[in-house]
Biopython code that builds the backbone (N, CA, C, O; Angstrom):
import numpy as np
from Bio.PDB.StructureBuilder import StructureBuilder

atoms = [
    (1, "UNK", "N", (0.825, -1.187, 0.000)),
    (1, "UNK", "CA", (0.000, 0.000, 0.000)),
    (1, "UNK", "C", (0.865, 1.245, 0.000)),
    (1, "UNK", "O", (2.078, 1.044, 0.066)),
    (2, "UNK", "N", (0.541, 2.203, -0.048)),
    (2, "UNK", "CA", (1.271, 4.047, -0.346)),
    (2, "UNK", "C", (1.203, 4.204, 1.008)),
    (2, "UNK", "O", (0.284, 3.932, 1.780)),
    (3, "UNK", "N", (2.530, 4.781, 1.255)),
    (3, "UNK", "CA", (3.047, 5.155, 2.256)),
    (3, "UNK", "C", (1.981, 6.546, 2.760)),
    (3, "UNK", "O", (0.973, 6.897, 2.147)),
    (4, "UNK", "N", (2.387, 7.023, 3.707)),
    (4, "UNK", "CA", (1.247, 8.264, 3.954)),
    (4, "UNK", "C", (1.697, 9.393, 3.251)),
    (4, "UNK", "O", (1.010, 10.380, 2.986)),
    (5, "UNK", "N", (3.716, 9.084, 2.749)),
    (5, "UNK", "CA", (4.181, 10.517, 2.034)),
    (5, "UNK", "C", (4.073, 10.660, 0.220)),
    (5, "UNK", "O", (4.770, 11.376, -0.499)),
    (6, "UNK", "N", (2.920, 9.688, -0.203)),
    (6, "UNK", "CA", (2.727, 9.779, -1.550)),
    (6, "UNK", "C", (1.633, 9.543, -1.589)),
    (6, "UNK", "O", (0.772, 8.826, -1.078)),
    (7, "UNK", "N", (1.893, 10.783, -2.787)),
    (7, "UNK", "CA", (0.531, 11.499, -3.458)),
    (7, "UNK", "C", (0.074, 10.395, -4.275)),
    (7, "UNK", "O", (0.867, 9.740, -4.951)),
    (8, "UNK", "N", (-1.494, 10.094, -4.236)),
    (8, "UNK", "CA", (-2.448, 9.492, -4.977)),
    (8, "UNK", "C", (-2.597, 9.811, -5.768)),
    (8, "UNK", "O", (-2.530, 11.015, -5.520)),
    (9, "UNK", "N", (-2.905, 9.700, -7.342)),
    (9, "UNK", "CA", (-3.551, 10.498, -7.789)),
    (9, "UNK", "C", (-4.485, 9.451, -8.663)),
    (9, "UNK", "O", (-4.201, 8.265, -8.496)),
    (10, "UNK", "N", (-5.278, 9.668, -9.333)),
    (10, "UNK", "CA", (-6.419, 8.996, -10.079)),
    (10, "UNK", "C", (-5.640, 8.684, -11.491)),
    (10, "UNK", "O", (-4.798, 9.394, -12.040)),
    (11, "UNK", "N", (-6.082, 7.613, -11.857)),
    (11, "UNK", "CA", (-5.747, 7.117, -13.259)),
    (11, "UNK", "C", (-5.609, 8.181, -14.303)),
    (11, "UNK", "O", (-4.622, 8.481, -14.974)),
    (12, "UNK", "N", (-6.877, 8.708, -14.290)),
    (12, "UNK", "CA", (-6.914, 9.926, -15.584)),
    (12, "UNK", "C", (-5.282, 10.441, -15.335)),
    (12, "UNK", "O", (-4.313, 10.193, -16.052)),
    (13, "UNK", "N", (-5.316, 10.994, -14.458)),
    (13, "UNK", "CA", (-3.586, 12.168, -13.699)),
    (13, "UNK", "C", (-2.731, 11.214, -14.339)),
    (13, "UNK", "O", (-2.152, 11.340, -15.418)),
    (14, "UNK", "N", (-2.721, 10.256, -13.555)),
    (14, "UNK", "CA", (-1.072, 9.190, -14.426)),
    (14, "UNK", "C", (-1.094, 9.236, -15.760)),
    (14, "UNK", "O", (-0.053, 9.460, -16.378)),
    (15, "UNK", "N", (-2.221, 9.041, -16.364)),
    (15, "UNK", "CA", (-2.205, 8.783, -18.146)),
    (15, "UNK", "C", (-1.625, 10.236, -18.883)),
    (15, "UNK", "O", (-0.808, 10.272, -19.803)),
    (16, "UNK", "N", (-2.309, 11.477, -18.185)),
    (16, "UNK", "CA", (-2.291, 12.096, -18.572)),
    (16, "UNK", "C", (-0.590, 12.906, -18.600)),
    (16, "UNK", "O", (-0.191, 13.754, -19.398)),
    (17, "UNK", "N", (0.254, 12.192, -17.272)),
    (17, "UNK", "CA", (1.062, 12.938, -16.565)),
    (17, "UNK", "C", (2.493, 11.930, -17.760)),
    (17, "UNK", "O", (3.597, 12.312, -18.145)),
    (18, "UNK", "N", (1.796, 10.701, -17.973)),
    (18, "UNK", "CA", (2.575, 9.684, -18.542)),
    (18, "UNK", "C", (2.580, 9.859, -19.658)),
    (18, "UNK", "O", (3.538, 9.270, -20.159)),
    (19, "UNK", "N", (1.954, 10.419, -20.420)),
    (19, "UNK", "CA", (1.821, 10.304, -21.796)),
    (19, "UNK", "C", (1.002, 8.991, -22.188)),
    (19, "UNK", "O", (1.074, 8.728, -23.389)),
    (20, "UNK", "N", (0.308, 8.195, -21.489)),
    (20, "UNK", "CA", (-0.333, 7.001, -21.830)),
    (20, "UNK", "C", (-1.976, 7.038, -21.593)),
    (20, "UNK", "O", (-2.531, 7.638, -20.673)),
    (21, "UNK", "N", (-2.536, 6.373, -22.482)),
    (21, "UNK", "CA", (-4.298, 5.950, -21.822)),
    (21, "UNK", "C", (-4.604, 5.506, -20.634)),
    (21, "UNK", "O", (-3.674, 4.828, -20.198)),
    (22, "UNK", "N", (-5.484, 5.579, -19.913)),
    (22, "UNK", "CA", (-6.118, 5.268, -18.977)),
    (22, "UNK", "C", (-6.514, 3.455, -19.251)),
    (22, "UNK", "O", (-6.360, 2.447, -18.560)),
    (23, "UNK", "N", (-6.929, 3.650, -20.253)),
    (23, "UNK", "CA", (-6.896, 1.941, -21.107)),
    (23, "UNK", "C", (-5.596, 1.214, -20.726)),
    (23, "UNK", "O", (-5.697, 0.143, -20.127)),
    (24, "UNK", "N", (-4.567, 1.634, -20.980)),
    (24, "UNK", "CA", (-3.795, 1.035, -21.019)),
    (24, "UNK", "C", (-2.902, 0.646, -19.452)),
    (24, "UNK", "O", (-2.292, -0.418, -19.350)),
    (25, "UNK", "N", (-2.954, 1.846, -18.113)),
    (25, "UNK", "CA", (-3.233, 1.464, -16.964)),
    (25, "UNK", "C", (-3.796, 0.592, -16.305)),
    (25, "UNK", "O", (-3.355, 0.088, -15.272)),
    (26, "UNK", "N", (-5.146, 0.258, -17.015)),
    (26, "UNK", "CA", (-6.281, -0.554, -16.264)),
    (26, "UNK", "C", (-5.967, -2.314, -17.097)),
    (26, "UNK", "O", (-6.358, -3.423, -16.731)),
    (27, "UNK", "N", (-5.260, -1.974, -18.097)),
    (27, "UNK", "CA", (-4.640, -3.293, -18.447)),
    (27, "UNK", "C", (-3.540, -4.008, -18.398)),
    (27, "UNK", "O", (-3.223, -5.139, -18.768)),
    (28, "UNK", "N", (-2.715, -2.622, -17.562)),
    (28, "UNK", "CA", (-1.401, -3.427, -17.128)),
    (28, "UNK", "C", (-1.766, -3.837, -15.357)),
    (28, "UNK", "O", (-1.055, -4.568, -14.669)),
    (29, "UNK", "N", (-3.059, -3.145, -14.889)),
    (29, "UNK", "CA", (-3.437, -3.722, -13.621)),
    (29, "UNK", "C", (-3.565, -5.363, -13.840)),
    (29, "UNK", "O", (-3.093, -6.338, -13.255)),
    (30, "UNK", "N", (-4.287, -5.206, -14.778)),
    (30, "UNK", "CA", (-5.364, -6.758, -15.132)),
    (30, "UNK", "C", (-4.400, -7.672, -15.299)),
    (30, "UNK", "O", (-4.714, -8.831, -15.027)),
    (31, "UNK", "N", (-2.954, -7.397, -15.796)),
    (31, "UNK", "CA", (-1.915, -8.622, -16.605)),
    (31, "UNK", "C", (-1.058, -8.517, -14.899)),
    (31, "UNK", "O", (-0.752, -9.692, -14.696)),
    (32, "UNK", "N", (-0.707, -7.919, -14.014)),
    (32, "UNK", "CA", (-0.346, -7.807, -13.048)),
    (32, "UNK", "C", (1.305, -7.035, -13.159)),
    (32, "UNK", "O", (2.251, -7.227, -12.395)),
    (33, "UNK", "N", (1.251, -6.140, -14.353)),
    (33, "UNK", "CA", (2.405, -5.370, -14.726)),
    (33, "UNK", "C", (2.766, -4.365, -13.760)),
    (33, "UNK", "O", (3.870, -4.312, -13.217)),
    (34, "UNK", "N", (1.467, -3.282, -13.486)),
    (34, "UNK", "CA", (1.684, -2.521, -12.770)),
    (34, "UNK", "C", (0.469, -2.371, -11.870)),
    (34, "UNK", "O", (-0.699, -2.381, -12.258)),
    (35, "UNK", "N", (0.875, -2.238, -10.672)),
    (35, "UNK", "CA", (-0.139, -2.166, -9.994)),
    (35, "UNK", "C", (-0.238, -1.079, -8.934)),
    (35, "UNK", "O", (0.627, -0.804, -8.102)),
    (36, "UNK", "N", (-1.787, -0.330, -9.140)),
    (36, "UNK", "CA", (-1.767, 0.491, -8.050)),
    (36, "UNK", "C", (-1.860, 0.974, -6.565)),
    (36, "UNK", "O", (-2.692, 0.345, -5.912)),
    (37, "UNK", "N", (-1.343, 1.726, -6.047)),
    (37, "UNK", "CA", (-1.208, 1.901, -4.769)),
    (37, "UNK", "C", (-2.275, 1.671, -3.778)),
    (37, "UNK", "O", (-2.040, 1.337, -2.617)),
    (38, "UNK", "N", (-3.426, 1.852, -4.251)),
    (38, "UNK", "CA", (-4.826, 1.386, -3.550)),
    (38, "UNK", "C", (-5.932, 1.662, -4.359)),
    (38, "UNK", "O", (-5.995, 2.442, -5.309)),
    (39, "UNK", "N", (-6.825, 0.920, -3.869)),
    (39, "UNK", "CA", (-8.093, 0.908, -4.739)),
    (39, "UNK", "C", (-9.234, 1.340, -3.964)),
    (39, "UNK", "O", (-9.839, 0.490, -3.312)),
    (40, "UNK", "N", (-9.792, 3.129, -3.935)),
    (40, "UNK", "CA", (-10.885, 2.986, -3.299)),
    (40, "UNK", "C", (-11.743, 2.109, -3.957)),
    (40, "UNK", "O", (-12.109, 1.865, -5.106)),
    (41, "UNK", "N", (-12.088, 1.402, -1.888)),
    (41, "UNK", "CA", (-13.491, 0.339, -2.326)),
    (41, "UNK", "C", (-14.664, 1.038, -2.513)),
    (41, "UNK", "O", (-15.427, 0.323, -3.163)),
    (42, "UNK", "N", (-15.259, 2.303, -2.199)),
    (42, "UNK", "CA", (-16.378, 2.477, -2.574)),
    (42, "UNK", "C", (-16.182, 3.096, -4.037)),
    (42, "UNK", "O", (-17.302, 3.174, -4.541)),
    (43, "UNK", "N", (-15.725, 3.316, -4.449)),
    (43, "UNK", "CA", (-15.991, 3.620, -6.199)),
    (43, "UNK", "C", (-14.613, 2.460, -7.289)),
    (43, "UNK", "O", (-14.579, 2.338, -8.514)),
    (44, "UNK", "N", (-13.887, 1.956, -6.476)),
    (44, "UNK", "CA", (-13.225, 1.179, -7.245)),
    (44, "UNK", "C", (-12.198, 1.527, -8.450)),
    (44, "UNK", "O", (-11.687, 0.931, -9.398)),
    (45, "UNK", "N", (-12.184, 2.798, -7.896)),
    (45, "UNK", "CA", (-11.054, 3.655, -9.016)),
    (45, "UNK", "C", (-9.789, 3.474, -8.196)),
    (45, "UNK", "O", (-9.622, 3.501, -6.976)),
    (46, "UNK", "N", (-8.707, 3.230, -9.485)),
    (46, "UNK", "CA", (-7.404, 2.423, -9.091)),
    (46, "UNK", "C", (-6.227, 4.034, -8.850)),
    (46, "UNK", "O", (-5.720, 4.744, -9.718)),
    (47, "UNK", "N", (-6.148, 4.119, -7.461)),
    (47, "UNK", "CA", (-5.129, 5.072, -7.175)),
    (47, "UNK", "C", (-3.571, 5.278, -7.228)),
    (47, "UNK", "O", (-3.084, 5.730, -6.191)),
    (48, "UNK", "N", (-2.637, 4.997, -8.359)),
    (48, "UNK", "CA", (-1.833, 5.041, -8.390)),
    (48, "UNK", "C", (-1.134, 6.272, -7.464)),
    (48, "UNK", "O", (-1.738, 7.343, -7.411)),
    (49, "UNK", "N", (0.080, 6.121, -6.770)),
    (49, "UNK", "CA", (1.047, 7.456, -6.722)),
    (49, "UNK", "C", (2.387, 7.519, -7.525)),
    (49, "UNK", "O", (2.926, 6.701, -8.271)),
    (50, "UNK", "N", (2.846, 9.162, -6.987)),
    (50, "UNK", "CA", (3.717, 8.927, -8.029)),
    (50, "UNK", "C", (4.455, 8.216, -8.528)),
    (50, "UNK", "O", (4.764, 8.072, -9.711)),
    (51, "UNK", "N", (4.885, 7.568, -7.334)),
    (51, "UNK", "CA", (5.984, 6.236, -7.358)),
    (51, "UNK", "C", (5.481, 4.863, -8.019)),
    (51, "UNK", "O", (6.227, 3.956, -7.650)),
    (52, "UNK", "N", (4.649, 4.487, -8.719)),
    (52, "UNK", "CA", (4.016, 3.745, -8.925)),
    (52, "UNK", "C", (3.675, 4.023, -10.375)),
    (52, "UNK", "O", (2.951, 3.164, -10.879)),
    (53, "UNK", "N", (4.046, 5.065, -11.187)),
    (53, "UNK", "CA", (3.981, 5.717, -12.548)),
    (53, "UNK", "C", (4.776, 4.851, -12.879)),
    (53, "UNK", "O", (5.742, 4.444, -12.234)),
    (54, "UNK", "N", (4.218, 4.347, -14.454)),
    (54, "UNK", "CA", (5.217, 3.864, -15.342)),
    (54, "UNK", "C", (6.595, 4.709, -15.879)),
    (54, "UNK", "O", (7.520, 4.075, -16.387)),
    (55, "UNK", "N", (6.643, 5.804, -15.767)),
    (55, "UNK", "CA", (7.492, 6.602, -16.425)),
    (55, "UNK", "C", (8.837, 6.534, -14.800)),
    (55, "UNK", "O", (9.945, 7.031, -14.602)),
    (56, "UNK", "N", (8.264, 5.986, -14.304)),
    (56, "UNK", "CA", (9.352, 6.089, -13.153)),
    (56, "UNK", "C", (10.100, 4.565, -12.730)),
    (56, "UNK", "O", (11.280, 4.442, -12.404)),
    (57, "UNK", "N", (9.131, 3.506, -12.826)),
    (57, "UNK", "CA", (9.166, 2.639, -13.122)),
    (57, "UNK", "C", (10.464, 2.179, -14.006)),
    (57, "UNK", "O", (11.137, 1.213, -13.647)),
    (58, "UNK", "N", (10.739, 2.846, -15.056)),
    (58, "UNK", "CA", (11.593, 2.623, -16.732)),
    (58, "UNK", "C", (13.026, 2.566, -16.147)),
    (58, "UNK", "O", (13.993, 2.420, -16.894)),
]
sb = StructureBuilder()
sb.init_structure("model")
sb.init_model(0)
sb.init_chain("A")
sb.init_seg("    ")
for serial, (resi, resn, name, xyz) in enumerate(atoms, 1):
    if name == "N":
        sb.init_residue(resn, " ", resi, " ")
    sb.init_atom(name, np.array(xyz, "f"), 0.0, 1.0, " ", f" {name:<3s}", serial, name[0])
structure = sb.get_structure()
């Protein structure tokens, strides 16, 4: 899980911050490539932080 000193941010933010789709986030969740920092359970949107960006990742 994300430490308390990193920022969450919502899928849209990473894709957008990454240069990549939101599509393509939610399918490297599914293959178990990358995975995000937490998942609110009441809406089920996948919270990556920064540290957890593909572009950092590389």
């Amino acid at each position: 899980m994300a430490g308390d000193d990193d920022e969450l941010l919502t899928i849209g933010e990473v894709a957008k911050l990454d240069g990549i789709t939101a599509k393509a986030l939610r399918y490297y969740d599914a293959h178990n490539i990358l995975k995000p920092a937490a998942v609110d359970p009441a809406t089920g949107y996948r919270l990556p932080t920064t540290d957890t960006t593909p572009r950092s990742n590389a």
